[in-house]
N, C-alpha and C positions, 0 to 999 in steps of 0.2 A: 504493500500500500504506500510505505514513503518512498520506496523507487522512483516512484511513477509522480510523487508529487515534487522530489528531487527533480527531475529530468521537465519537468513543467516549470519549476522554482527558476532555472540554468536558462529555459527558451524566453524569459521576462513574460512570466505569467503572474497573473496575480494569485495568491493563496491565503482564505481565511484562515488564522490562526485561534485557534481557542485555547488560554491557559489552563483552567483548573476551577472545578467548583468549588476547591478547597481555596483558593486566592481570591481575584476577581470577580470571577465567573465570567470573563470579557472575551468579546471574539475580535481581533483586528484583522483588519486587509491590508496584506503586505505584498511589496515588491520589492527587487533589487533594484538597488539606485542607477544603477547604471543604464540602466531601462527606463530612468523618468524623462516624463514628457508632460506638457501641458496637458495632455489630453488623459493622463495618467492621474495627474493630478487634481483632474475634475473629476474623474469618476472616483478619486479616494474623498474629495470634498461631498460631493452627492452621494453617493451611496454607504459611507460608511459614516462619515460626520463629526469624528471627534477631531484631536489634536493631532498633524501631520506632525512626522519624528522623525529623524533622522538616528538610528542604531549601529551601533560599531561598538566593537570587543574596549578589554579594560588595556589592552596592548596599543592605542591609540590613544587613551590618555596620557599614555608616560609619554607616546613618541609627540604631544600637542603639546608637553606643559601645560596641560588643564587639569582642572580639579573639577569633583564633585560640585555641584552647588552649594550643599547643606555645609559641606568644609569650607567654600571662599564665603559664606555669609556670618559661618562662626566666627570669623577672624575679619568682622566687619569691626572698624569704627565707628558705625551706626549704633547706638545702643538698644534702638526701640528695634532693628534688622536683627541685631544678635537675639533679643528676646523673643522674636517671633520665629526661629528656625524651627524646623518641625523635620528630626533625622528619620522618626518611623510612620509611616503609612497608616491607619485603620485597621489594614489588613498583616500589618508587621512587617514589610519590608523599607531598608533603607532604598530612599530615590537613585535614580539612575541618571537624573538630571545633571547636565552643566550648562554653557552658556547657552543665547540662542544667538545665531548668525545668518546673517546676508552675503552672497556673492557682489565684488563691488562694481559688477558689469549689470546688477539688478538697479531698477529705478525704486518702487515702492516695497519692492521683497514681497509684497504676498499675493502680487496676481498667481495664475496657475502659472504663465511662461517666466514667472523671476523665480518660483519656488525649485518649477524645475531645472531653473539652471542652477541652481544652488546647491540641489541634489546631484546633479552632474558633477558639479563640482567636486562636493565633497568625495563623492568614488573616487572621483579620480584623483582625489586628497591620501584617501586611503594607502593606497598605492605609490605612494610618493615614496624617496631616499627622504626626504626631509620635510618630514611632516608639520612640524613646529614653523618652519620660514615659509613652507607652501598658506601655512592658515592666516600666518600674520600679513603675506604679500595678497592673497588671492580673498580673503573676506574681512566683514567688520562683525562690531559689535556694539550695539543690542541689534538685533536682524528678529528676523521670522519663521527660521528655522532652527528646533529645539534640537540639540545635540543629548544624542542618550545615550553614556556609555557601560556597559554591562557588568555586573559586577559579576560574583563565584556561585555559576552555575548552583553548587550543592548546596548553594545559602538561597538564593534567590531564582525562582524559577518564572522570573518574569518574561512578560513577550522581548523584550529587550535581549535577555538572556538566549531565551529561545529563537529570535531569529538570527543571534552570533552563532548560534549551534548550528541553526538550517543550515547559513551560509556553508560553515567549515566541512557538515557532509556534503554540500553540494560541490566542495571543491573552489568556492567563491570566495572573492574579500569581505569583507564583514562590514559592508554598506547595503542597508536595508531602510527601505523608509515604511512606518507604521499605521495605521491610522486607527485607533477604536471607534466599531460599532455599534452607531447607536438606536435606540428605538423609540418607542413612544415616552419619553422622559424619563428613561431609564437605558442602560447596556440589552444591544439587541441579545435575546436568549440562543440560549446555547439552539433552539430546535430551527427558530429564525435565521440564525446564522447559516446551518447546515441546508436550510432551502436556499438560500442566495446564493451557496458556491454550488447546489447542486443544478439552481439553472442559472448559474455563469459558467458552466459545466471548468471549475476550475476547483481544484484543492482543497479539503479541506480537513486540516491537521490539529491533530490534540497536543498540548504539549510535552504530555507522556509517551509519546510516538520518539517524540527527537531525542526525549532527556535518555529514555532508554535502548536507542540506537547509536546514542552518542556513548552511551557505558559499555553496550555491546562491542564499541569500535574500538575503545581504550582495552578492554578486556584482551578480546584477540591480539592486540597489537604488544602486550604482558603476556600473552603465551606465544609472541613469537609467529600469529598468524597474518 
């Protein structure tokens, strides 16, 4: 079953993600960034409707000089910023969050065509020798694209987390953009979500699927398979 959503994931397909009833209970529609387009961008605006994200591994924060959010706000001079940081979630996870940014070839940063370049961008940030001078030359900040970067799998099983995993079975860099879906004033349901990827006839993954394909893969690769 993830073969098949792997090899859709690779051809820039879109695939609903669902974490866990035990978390969220949220489904998001994700793509690889390398794959965004205006037109990608509208259909994650329309049809899924949360907050457009930008996801990469915790191995792209060292290589940006960036930090967490909740850590550059502790170490604010702000007194009323420090008082108000909030490290754990409702649901008990620490954020994923850090800055948000704009490409400086964008005018307003959040049509669909500046978000997608921005997305562009950042892939191909990814993939840089010099991650750190590519972010400081090529974007600014405060922008319109939230940078999420993933913390330890075995602590956090967020879509964050889960789509740095997609990627690395897919064989991909760890540039994913997210979007949560949503429904009538609430996260669309686990059964709603699984009709929308059934007739977008595209993917749609638990993220118990990857955590434990992903253990499968470490496992064989410790016995040497």
């Amino acid at each position: 079953m993830l073969t098949s959503s792997l090899a859709s994931f690779r051809q820039g397909k879109f695939a609903v993600l669902y974490d866990s009833s035990d978390r969220e209970g949220e489904a998001d529609l994700v793509l690889h960034a390398s794959f965004a387009s205006s037109k990608a961008i509208q259909t994650l605006r329309k049809d899924a409707g949360g907050l457009i994200c930008f996801a990469t591994s915790s191995e792209m924060l060292k290589k940006t000089g960036l930090d967490y959010t909740t850590n550059m706000l502790q170490s604010s001079n702000v007194s009323t910023v420090k008082e108000m940081v909030s490290t754990k979630t409702p649901y008990g996870d620490s954020p994923a969050f850090s800055i948000w940014v704009n490409h400086k070839k964008t005018f307003t940063g959040i049509t669909d065509i500046d978000r997608a370049k921005t997305f562009s961008e950042l892939a191909k940030l990814v993939s840089s020798k010099d991650a750190k001078r590519a972010l400081i030359e090529n974007f600014y900040t405060p922008g319109h694209v939230p940078l999420l970067f993933a913390r330890d799998i075995k602590k956090r099983k967020g879509h964050t987390e889960l789509v740095v995993a997609l990627s690395q079975l897919a064989k991909m860099p760890a540039a994913v953009i997210i979007c949560e879906m949503l429904g009538n004033g609430s996260a669309l349901s686990f059964v709603d979500a699984k009709k929308y990827a059934k007739k977008n006839k595209i993917p749609f993954i638990e993220g118990k699927q990857i955590f434990n394909q992903l253990i499968n893969n470490k496992s064989g690769e410790s016995n040497g398979l």
